[in-house]
C-alpha positions in Angstrom: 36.9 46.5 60.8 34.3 44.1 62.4 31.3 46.9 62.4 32.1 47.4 58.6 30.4 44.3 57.4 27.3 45.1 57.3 24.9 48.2 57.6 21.8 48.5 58.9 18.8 50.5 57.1 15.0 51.3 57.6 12.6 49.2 55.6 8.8 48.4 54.6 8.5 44.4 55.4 5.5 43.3 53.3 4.1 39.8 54.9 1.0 38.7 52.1 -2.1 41.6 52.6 -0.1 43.6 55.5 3.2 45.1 55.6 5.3 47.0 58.5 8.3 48.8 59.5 11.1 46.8 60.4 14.9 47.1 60.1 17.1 45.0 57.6 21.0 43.9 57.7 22.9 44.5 54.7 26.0 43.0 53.8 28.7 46.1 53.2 30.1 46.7 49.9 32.6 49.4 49.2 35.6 50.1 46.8 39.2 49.1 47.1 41.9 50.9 45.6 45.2 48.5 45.7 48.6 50.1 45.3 52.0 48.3 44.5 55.1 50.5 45.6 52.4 53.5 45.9 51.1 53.0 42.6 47.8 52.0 41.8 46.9 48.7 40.3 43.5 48.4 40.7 40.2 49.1 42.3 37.3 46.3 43.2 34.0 46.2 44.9 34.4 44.4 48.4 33.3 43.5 51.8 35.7 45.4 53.7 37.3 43.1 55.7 40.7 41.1 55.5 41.8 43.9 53.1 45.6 43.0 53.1 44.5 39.3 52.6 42.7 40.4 49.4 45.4 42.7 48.4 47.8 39.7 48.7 45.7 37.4 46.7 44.8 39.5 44.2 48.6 40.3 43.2 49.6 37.0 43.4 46.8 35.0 41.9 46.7 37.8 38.9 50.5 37.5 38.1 51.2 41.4 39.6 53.5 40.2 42.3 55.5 36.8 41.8 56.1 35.4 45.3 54.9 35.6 48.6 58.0 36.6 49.7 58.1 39.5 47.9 55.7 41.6 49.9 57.6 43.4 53.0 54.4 44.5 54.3 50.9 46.1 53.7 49.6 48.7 55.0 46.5 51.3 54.9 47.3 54.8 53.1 45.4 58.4 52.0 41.7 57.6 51.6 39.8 60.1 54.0 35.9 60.6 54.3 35.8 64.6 52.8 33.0 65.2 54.9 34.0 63.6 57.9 37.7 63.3 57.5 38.3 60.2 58.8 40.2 57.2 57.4 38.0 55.7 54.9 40.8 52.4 55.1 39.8 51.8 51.6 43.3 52.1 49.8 46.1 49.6 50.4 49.7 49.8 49.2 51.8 46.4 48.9 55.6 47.8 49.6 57.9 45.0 47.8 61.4 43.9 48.4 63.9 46.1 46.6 61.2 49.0 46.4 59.6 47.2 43.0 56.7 48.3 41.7 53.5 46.4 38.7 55.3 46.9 35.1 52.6 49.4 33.5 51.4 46.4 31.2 50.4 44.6 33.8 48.3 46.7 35.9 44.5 46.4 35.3 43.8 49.9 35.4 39.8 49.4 35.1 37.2 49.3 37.6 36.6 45.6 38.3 33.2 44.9 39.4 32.4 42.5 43.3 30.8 40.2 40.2 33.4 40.2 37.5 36.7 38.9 37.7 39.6 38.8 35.8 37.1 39.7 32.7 38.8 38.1 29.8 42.0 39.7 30.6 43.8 36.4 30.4 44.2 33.4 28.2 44.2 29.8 29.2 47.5 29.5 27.5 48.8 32.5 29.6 48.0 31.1 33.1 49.9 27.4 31.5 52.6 29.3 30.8 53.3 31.6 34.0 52.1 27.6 36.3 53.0 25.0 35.7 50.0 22.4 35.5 48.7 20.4 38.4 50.2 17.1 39.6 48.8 15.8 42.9 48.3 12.4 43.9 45.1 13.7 46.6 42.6 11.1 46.4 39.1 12.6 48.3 36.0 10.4 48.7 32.7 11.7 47.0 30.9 11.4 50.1 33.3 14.1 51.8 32.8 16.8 48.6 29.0 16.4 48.9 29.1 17.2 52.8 31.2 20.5 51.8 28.5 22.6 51.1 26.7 22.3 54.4 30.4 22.4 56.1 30.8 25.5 54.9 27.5 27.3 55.2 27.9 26.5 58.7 30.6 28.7 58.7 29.4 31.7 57.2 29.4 34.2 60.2 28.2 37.4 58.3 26.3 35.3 55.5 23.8 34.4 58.7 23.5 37.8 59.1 22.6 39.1 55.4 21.9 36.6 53.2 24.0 38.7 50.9 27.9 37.1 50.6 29.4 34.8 48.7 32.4 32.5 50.3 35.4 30.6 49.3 36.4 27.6 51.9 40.2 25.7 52.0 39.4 22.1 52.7 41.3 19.1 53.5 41.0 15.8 51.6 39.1 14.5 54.9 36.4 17.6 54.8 38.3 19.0 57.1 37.8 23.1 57.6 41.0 24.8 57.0 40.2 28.6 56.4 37.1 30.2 55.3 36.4 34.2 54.3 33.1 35.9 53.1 33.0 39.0 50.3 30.2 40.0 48.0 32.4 38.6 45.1 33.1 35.6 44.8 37.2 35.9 42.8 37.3 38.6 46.3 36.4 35.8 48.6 39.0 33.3 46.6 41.7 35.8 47.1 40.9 36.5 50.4 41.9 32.6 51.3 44.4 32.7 48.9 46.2 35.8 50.2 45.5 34.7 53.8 47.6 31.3 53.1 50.1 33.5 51.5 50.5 35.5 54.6 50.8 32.8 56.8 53.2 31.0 54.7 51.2 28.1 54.2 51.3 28.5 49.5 51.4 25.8 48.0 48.0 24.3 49.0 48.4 20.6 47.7 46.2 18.4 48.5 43.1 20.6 49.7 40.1 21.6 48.1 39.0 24.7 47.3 34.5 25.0 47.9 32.8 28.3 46.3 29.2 29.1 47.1 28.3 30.6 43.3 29.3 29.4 40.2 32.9 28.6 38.7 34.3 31.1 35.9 37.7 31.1 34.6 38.8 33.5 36.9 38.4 31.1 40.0 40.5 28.6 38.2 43.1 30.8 37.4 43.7 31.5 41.3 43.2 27.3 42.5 46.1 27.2 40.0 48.6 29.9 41.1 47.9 28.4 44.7 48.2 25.0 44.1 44.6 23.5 44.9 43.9 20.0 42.5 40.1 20.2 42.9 37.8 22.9 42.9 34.0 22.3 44.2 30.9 24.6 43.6 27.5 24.7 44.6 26.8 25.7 41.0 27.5 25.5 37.6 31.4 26.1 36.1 31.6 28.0 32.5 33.5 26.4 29.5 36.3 28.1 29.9 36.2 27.1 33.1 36.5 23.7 32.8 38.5 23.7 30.0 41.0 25.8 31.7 40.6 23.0 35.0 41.2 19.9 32.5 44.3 21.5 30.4 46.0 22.1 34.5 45.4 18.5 35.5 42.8 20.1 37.7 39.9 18.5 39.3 36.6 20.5 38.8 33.2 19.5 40.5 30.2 21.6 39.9 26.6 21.5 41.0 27.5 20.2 44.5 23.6 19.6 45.7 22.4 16.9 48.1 24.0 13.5 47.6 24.9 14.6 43.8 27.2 16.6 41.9 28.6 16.7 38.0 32.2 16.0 38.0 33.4 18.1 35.0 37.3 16.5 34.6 39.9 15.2 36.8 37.5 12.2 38.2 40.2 10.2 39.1 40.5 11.9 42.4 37.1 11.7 43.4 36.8 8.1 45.0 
C-alpha cells in the first residue's frame, strides 16, 4: 500500500519571469467504501493507507460498532479497476462477533467528504449519553504542549513529501510520541490512531494527548471522547461546538498551538 500515497504528475513550475517543466508529488486521495457484516455503512475520501485502522476507528468513534472486541477481523473485498481488473483495495468489510451487522438507522449512508466529518449528524447530548464524560487526573506542563507541534511535524513521513496531509499524533503527558498517521482529512487521520490503538488493544487512552495539524470541529471531539483522551491540542482554531462539546466531557481543549503560545479553551487545570 506504500506506493499508494502519493502520485506523481507533470507540471509547469513558474519561478518570478521564467517558468519550466518539472515533476510534482501529490498526496493520494481516493474513496473508501466501509462495510459492516457485508453491508455498506459508508464511503469517505482518504489517503489509502492503514485502511482497516480507519475502518476500525471510524465504527467505533461514530457509535456503529460498540467494542473493540467486537470486530473478528477485517478484510479487503470486491472493488476491481474495470479497465484493468485489478484490486482497487478500496472496500473494507468489518465481520463482527455473532455475524452482527449497523442497525439501518445508524448507517451514514452519504458520501462524507476527506474535509467534513461527522456533519451535524450528532448532538452534544448524544455523544454524553453513549460516554460517559472525562475524569482523568493527567496533569501535562505547558512547555511540553507547545513543543508538540514541531514533535509531530517531524514525524510526518508523507507530509515531507507533499505538503498535502493533515495528521493526528497520540502523545504522552511527557511529549512523548506514541503513534502518529497522515490522511488528507483530518476526522480520517484521528480515526486512523484511534482504530490503530483499538487494534492493538491499547483503548482507553487515559492520560495522553491527542495533537491535530488543522483545526478542531466537533467531530474530533466526539472521537478524543469515545477513546478516552482528556486533552486535545491543535495548531489551529477549535469551533463552538467544539469547545463546548470539550468543556460539557470534562475535556481539556488547547487551540492555536504556535511558538511559545496557545489559547486554552477549558479544562486548564491540567495544563501546568
Amino acid at each position: 500500500m506504500a506506493d499508494r500515497l502519493t502520485t506523481r504528475r507533470r507540471i509547469r513550475r513558474i519561478e518570478g519571469p521564467g517558468s519550466r517543466p518539472a515533476v510534482d508529488t501529490l498526496a493520494a486521495e481516493e474513496p473508501l467504501e466501509i462495510r459492516v457484516g457485508g453491508e455498506a455503512v459508508a464511503v469517505t475520501m482518504r489517503t489509502p493507507g492503514a485502511d482497516f485502522e480507519l475502518a476500525a476507528g471510524f465504527c467505533l468513534t461514530e457509535g456503529l460498532v460498540s467494542e473493540p472486541d467486537d470486530i473478528v477481523h477485517i478484510r479487503y473485498c470486491a472493488g476491481t479497476d474495470p479497465e484493468t481488473g485489478l484490486q482497487t483495495y478500496n472496500v473494507v468489510d468489518i465481520a463482527l462477533r455473532g455475524g452482527g451487522t449497523v442497525a439501518p438507522d445508524l448507517r451514514r449512508n452519504v458520501y462524507t467528504t476527506s474535509s467534513c466529518g461527522i456533519c451535524g449528524s450528532a448532538s452534544i447530548d448524544a455523544i454524553r449519553r453513549s460516554y460517559p464524560d472525562i475524569d482523568d487526573p493527567v496533569r501535562v506542563p505547558a512547555e511540553t504542549i507547545v513543543d508538540l507541534p514541531e514533535r509531530m511535524r517531524a514525524a510526518q513521513r508523507v507530509f515531507d513529501r507533499t505538503g498535502g496531509l493533515h495528521a493526528a499524533a497520540r502523545f504522552a503527558a511527557d511529549g512523548g510520541l506514541l503513534d502518529l498517521r497522515e490522511d488528507v482529512g483530518r476526522h480520517n487521520a484521528v480515526d486512523k490512531v484511534v482504530g490503530h490503538a483499538a487494534l492493538s488493544g491499547a483503548l482507553p487512552l487515559s492520560g495522553e494527548v491527542l495533537m491535530v495539524s488543522g483545526r478542531v470541529a466537533f467531530e474530533i471531539v466526539q472521537k478524543a471522547l469515545r477513546a478516552r483522551i482528556p486533552v486535545i491540542a491543535a495548531v489551529s482554531a477549535p469551533t463552538s461546538l467544539a469547545v463546548e462539546a470539550a468543556s460539557k466531557a470534562g475535556m481539556t481543549l488547547v487551540g492555536f498551538v504556535r511558538g511559545d503560545r496557545m489559547n486554552v479553551y477549558c479544562g486548564g487545570d491540567r495544563i501546568v
